[in-house]
Every structure is written in C-alpha cells, then in structure tokens.
N, C-alpha and C positions, 0 to 999 in steps of 0.2 A: 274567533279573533277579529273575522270585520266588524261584528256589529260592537264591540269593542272599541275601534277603531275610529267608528262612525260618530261612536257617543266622543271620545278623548278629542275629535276635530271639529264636532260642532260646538260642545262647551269650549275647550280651549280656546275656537275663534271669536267666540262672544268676549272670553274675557279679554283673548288680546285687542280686539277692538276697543274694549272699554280703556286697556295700560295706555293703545298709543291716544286717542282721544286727550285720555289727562294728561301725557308727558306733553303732546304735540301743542295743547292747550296751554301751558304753563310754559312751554320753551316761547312760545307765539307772545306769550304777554310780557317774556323776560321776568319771568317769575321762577328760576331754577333754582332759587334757593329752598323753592315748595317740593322740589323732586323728591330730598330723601326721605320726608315724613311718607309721602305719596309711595317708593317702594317699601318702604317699611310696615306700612299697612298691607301693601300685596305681600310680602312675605310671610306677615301673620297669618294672611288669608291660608296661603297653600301651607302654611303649618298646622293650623286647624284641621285644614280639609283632609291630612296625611294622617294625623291624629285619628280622628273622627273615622276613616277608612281601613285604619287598625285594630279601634275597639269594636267595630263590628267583624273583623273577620276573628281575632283572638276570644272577642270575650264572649260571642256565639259560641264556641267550643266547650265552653263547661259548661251547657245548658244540656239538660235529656232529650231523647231525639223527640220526642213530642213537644218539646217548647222551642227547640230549635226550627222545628220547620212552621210552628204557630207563627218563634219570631221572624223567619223568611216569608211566612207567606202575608202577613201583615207587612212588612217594608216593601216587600215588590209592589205593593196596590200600592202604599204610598209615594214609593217611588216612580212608578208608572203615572199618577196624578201629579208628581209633581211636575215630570220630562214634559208631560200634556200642557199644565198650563205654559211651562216653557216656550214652550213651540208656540201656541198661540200668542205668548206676551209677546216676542220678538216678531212673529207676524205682522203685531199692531203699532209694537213702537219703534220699528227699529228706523223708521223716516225721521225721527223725533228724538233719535236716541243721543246725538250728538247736541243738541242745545237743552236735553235735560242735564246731561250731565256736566255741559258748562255752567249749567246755572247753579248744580251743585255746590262745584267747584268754588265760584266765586263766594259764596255763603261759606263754605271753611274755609277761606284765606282769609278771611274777616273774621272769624273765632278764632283762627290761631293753630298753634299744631296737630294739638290733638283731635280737631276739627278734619284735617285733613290726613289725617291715618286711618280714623273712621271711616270717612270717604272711599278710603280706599278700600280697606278692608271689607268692605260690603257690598260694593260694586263686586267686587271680583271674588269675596269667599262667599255670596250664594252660589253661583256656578260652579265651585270647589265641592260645596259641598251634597250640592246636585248629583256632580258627575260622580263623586265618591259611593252615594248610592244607589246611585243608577248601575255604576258597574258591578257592583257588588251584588245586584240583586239579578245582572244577567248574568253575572258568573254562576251564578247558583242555578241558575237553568239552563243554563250551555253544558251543567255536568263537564264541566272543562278542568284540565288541570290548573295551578296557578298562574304558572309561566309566559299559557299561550295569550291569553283576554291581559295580561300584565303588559306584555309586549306589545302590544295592539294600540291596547287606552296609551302608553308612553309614546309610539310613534304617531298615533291621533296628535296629542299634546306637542309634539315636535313638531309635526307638519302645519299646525295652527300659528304655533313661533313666527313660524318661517314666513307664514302668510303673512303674520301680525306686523313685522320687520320690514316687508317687501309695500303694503301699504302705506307705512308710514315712512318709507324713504320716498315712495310716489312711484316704484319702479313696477305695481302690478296693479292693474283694474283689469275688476272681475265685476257681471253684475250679481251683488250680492243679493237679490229680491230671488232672485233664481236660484242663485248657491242654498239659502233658507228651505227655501220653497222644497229641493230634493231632497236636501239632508231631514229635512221636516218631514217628509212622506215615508221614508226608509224609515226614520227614527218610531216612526208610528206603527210600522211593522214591527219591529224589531218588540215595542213595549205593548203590543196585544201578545208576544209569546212570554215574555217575562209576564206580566197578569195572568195569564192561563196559567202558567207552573205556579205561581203565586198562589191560587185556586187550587190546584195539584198539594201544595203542600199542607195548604188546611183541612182539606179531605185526608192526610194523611195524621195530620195533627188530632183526626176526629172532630172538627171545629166545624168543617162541614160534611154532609154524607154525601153519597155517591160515587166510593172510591169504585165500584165493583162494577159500574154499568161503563160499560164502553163504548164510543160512538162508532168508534171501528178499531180493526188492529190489521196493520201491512205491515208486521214485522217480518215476516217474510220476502215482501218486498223491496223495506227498508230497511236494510237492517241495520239496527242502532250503530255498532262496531265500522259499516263500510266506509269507506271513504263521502260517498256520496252521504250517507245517512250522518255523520258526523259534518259535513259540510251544512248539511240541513237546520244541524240541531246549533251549530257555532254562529251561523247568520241568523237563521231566524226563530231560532230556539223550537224546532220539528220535531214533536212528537210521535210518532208512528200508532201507540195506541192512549189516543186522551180517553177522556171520560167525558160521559154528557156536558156536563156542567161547565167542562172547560171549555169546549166547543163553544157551546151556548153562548159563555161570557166572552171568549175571544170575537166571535161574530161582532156581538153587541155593541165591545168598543171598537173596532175594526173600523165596520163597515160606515157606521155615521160618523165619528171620528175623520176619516178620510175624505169624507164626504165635504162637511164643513171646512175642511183645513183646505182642502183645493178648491171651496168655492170661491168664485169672485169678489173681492171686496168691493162696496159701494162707499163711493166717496161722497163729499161734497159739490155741492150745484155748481156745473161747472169746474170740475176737479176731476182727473182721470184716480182711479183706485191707485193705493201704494205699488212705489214702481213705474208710472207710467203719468204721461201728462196727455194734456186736457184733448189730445186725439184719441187716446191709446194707446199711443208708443211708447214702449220702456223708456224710463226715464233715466238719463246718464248718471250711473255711480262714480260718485267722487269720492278719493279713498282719504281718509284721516290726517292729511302731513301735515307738516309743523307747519307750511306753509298757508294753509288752508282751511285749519281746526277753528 
C-alpha cells in the first residue's frame, strides 16, 4: 500500500503543479475565460487515464495464464522505463518547468480553444497515464488484494490535491529539489521490485528460462503470509525466493540507476547545480500562486 501511495503523491504532485501553474497563469494575465477549456482538457485527461486503468485490469482476464503474465511481464519493463525516465525528466526540468509551460500556454490562447484543451490534456494525461501503469504493474507484484494498492494510489492523489491547493494559495513552501530528490530514490526502489517480478513473470510465460535456479530461498524466515514478509512484498515488492535472473536484473537497474539519480548535477560556469545558487546553497522554492506564476 505505501509504494502505492508514493507512486499516486509523486504523479499527482507533478500534475497538480502543472493545474496551478496554468490556472495561476491565466488568473495572473486576466485571462479566465481560458479556464474552462483548460479544465476540460484535465478532465479528459483523468478520463482516459481511468479508462486506460480498466482495460488493463478487465481485459488481462480473458487472456490464458501464459499471455497474461507475457502481458504483465512486458508492461512492468515498460512501465518501470517509463517511471525511470520520469524521474530523470523532472530532475532536469523542473527549474524550467514553470516558463515552459507559460510559453505553452501563450501559443494556445492564440490558436484558440481547442489549442488550449490540448494543452491541457497532455500536460496532465501523461502523468495519468504513467501512474495508471505503474500502479497496475505494482499491484501485480505486491500479489496485493484490490482494495489495499486502491486505497493507497487514491490517498497519494488526495494528498498531492492538497499540496497542489496549499501552493497555490502561497500558504505552504516545501523545497521541492528535496521532495523530488526522495520520492525519486524510493520510487527507484520500489520499480527495480516491479522489473524483477516483471522478469518473474516471463520466466513463467516461458519467454524467459531460468524459472528453477534460485538465488536463495528464506521462506522460512520470511514468510510470505507474515506480517513482516507481506510488509516486505507491499513496499518493496520482497521476494523471499527470486531466481538468478531476477536478482541479476534487479542489481543491474538498482545499483547504477541510483547511482546516477543522486549524483550531483553540473551546472553552468558559474551556476550552482538545480536547486542551489552560485555558492551552493539551496536555492528558495517559490510555490506557483496566482500572484507570482
């Protein structure tokens, strides 16, 4: 349920930065007659995305269990490649991310409506549609019932709201280079255990071999059923007995993965790296308000 949780608050907060961004942007220029095409695109977005989150959990089911878990274990790699590039895009642009998407903006208020439903709808339904399979492809590895990874991703998405609301009245500053930076570390945990099962399930699809060689087995010490060992498998998706290959592959992306996403970035000559100015000192987050978009 946390890693659930972690995924529905860091998508969420990306997109609700992007909602106040435009509203705060368009309230700033006295342009609120551009509001409703602008939610009307976010609401297509998250109808897509609710869509899109359906037909893979219903129309998986009349699939045989060898195409079922082909098709799981092919979305989890691509869904773990896509959370990866996520994390690094936002790493890179997210100092930039508020006058890219002014400038968007300004480009659809000059084509006109449909210009700016798009806008919206794109800004905020990749994210939708990220987190739809992202969660879907840790649910399937958390071995979790429906209910609990449901709960989780919905209070992630609540708790993003809330932040999203609390920025753009000006009433919370957080620095957000830090907020990324942990939700970014966890989240790369979280998708080396979805890729390993992902791996899990195409050895079980036959797609790949080595369902039979184990790199160890503590079932006994973990045991799947206990509380602990279910806390294991709902966070970080804990297998008690992988198989080589999973291991292998979970290492692989893990350990450089991690590596590079916490190494320092190098700025420009005379530029402190994102985040920080030309001493080193964190540099003050300013939150999105209408006042200040």
């Amino acid at each position: 349920m946390f890693g659930n949780y972690l995924i529905g608050l860091r998508e969420g907060l990306e997109a609700s930065l992007v909602v106040c961004i435009l509203v705060a942007y368009l309230v700033k220029t006295d342009r609120r007659d551009a509001l409703r095409p602008v939610w009307f695109g976010i609401g297509i977005a998250c109808t897509v995305s609710l869509a899109f989150g359906a037909a893979l959990e219903f129309g998986s089911q009349e699939l045989t269990f060898e195409a079922q878990e082909l098709l799981g274990g092919s979305l989890s790699i691509i869904s773990v490649g896509l959370v990866t590039w996520m994390i690094f895009w936002m790493r890179r642009t997210a100092r930039h991310l508020k006058s890219d998407l002014h400038g968007k903006l300004d480009a659809a208020l000059q084509m006109g409506t449909g210009a700016l439903v798009a806008t919206a709808l794109l800004a905020v339904g990749r994210e939708g549609l990220e987190t739809a399979l992202f969660v879907w492809a840790s649910v399937r590895a958390g071995g979790e019932g429906r209910s609990g990874p449901l709960v989780g991703v919905l209070l992630g998405i609540a708790t993003a709201i809330v932040l999203g609301w609390l920025f753009y009245r000006g009433a919370l500053r957080i620095n957000l280079a830090k907020f990324f930076t942990w939700t970014g570390s966890m989240l790369v945990i979280v998708a080396a255990g979805v890729l390993a099962y992902g791996v899990h399930d195409l050895q079980e699809a036959r797609f790949v071999g080595g369902l039979q060689d184990k790199a160890f087995d503590i079932t006994g010490t973990v045991p799947p059923d206990s509380w602990y060992g279910t806390l294991l498998k709902g966070v970080f998706n804990f297998q008690p007995d992988p198989t080589v290959v999973q291991v292998t592959v979970w290492a692989l992306y893990l350990i450089p993965t991690m590596i590079f996403f916490l190494a320092p970035r190098r700025g420009k000559a005379g530029q402190g790296t994102a985040g920080q100015d030309k001493a080193g000192r964190p540099a003050p987050t300013t939150p999105p308000t209408a006042s200040n978009a």
